[in-house]
Structures are given as C-alpha cells and as structure tokens.
KELUM-436980 format. One line per 4 residues: number of its first residue (from 1); their letters; for each residue z, x, y of N, C-alpha, C. Coordinates in steps of 0.001 Angstrom, whole numbers, plus 500000, padded with zeros to 6 digits. Example, Ala and Ser with C-alpha at 12.3 -4.5 7.8 and 13.67 -1.06 7.14 Angstrom:
// KELUM-436980
1 = AS = 507800:513190:494310:507800:512300:495500:507800:513200:496700; 507080:512850:497750:507140:513670:498940:507870:512900:500030
This chain:
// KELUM-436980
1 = XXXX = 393765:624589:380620:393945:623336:379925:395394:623218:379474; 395920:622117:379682:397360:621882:379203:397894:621129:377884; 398544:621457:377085:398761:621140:376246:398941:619359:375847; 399557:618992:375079:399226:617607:374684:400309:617052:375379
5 = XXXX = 400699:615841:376229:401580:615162:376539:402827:615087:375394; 404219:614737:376062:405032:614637:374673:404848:613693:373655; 404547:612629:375215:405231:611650:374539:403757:610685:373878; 402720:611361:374058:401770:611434:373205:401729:611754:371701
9 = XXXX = 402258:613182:371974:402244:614123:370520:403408:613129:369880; 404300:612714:370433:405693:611418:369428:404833:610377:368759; 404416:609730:369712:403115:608898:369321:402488:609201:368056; 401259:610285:368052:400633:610289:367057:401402:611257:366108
13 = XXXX = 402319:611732:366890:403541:612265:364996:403921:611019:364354; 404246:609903:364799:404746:608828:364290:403320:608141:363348; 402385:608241:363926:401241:607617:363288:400763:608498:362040; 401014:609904:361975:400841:610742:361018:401603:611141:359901
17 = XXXX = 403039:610343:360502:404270:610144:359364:404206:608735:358390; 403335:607931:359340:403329:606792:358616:402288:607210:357748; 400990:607794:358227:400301:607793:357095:400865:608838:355957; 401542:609377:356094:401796:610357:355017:402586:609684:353870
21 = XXXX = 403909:609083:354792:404794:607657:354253:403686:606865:352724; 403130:606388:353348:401796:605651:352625:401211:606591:351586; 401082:607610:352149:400491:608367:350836:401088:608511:349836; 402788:608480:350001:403331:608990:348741:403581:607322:348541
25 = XXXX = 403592:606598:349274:403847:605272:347878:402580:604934:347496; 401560:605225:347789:400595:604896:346730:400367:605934:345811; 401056:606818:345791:400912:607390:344501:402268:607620:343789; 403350:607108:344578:404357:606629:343096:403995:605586:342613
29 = XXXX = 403089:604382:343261:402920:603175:342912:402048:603209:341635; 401247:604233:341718:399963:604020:340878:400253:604044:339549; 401525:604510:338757:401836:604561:337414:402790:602629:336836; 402857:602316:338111:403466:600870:338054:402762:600176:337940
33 = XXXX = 401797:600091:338921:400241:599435:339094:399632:599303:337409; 399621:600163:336559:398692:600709:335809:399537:599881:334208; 400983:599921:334790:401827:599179:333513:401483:597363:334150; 401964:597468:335144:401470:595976:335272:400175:595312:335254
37 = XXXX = 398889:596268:334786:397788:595469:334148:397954:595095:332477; 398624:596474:331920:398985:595736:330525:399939:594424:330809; 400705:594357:331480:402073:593130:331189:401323:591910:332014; 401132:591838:332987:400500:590696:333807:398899:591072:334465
41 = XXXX = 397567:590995:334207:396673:590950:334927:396467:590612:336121; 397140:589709:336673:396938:588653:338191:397767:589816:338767; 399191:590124:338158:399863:591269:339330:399306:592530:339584; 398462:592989:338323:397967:594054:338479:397015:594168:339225
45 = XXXX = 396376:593365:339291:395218:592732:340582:395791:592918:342176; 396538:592405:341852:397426:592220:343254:397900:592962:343645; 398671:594344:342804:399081:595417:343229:397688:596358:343425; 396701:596315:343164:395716:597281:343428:394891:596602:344514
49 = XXXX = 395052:595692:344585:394814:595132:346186:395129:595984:347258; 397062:595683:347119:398257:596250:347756:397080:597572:348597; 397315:598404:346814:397075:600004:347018:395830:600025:347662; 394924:599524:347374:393839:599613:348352:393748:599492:349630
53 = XXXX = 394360:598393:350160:394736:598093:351694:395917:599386:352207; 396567:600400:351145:397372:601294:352020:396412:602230:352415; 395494:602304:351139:394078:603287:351428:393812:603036:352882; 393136:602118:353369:392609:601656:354142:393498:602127:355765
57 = XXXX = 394470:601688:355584:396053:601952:356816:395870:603593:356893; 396070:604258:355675:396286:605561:355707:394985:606390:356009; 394092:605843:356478:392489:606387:357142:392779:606316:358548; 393547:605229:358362:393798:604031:360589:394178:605137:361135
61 = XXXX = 395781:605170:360288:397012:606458:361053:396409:607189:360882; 395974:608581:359801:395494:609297:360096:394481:609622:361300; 393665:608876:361563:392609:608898:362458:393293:608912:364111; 394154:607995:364016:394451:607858:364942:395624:608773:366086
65 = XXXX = 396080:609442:364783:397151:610777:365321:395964:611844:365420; 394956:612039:364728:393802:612908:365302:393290:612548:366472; 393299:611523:366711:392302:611416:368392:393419:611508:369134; 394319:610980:369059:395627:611031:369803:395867:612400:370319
69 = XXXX = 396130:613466:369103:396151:614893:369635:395302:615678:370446; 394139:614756:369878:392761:615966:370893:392348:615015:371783; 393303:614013:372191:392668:613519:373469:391256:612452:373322; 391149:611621:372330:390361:610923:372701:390638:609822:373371
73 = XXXX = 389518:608866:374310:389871:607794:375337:390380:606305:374269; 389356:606715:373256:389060:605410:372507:390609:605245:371610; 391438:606252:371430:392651:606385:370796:393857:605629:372304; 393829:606030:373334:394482:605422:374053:394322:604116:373851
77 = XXXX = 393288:603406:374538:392686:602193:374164:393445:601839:373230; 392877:602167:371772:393564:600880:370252:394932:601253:370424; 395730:602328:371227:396774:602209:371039:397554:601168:371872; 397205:601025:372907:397258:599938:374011:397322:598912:373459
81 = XXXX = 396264:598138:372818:396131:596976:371929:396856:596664:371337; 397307:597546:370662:397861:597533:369111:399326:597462:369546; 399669:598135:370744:401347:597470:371531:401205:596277:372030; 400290:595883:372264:400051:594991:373413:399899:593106:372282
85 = XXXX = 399641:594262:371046:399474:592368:370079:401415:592738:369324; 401623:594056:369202:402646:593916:368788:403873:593349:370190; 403869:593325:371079:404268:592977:372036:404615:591097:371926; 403252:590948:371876:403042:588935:371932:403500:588926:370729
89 = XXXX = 404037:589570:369528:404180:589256:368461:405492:589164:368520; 406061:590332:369064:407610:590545:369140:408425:589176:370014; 407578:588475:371204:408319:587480:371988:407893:586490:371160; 407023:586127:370494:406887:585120:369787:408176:585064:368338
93 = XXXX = 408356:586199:368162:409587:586010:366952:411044:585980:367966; 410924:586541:369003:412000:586234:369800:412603:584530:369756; 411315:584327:370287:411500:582929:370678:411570:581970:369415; 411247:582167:367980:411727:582092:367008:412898:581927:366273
97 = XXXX = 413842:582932:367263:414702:583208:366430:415165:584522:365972; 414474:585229:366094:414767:586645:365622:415522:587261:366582; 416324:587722:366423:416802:588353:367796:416832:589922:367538; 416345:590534:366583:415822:592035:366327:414589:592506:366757
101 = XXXX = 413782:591243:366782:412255:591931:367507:412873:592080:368502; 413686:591972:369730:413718:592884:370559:413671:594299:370787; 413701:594972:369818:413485:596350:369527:411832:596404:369498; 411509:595839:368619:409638:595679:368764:409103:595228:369796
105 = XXXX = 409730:594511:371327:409566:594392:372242:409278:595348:373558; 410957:596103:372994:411354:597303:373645:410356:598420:373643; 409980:599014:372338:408423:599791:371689:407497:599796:372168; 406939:598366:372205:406257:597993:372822:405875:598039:374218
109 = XXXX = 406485:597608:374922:406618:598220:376376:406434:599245:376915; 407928:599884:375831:407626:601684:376331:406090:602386:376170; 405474:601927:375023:404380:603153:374543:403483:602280:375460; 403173:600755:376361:402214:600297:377182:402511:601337:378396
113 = XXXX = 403904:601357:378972:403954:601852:379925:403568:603260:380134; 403849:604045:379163:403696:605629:379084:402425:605707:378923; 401434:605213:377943:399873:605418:377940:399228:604987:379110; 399934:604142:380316:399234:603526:381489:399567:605050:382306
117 = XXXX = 400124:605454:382040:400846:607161:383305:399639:607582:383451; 399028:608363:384587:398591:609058:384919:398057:610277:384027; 399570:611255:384017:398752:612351:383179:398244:611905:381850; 398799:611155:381372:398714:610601:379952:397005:609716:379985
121 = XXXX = 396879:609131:381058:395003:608935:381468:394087:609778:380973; 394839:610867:381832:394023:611783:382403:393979:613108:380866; 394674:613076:380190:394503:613832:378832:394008:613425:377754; 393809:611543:377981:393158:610938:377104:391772:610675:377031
125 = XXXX = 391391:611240:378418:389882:611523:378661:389182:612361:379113; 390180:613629:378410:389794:614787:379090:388078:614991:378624; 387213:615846:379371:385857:616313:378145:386291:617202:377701; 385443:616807:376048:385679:618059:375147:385396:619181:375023
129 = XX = 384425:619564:376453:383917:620894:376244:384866:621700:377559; 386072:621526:377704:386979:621902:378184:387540:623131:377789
C-alpha cells in the first residue's frame, strides 16, 4: 500500500490548518463574546452566532482532512464541489470586477484538476481493508 498522495496530504493539511485557525479564534473570541452581552445584547447574540457557525466549519475541516488522509471517495467528491462552486464563484467576481479572484480561480482549477488524476482516483477509493 502506498502512502498518501502529496498533493492530497497539502490538501487536507490546509483543511486541518484551517480548522485549527478556527479553533483558536473561537476561543480568543469567547472572553469578547461574553463582555459584549453585558454592553450590547443583539451583538452578543450575534457574536455567539458567529462562534457557533465556526463550531460547525471546524467539524467540516476537521472531517474532511480525516477522510482526505485515509482515502475516503466521499472526501474527493465534496472536495470537487466545493472547487467547483468556488470556481463559478471566483469568475463571477471576476466578471465583477475583482481582479484578485483570479487567484481563487487559479485554486480552483488546480485542486479540480489534481483530484481528477488517476492515482489521486485511485487512493481516494482505495478499500479499507487494504
């Protein structure tokens, strides 16, 4: 059995940095959060919204640099997607106006093209009793 693709393992290192990223601002956040229910209620609301929805992100990434590493199919897949809306997203701000989503274009592309490769298929569906 061969080890994890690279440019896989970049992939879900990046997805496992973000969630980590996330972890520590929701917990520098949480002593801010906690002053802004004494000073404003509606913000404090709103910031524990925030923090909740990083909760939520930081389950995604995590999860998703786990299947990523051990090869699940269903991790290729949402990753596909998930370039593939950031993709239409990036030419749509192009065409906007933005002329920096080209970098989110560029991303985009690359991680469609590299998860379409062959070996990169073929490790994303390996069986697990391998």
């Amino acid at each position: 059995m061969q080890g994890t693709p690279t440019g896989v393992g970049i992939i879900a290192s990046i997805h496992a940095l973000s969630s980590l990223f996330l972890l520590i601002h929701v917990i520098i956040s949480i002593p801010f959060i906690i002053v802004l229910f004494f000073e404003d209620f509606g913000l404090g609301a709103l910031a524990a919204f925030e923090t909740i929805w990083d909760w939520i992100l930081i389950g995604i990434h995590a999860t998703i640099a786990g299947a990523l590493f051990t090869g699940k199919k269903w991790a290729g897949n949402f990753v596909l997607i998930m370039a593939g809306i950031g993709l239409i997203f990036g030419v749509i701000n192009v065409l906007s106006g933005n002329t920096f989503a080209i970098v989110s274009i560029i991303i985009s592309a690359v991680i469609i093209s590299y998860i379409r490769k062959p070996h990169v298929k073929a490790w994303l569906s390996k069986d697990i009793l391998e």
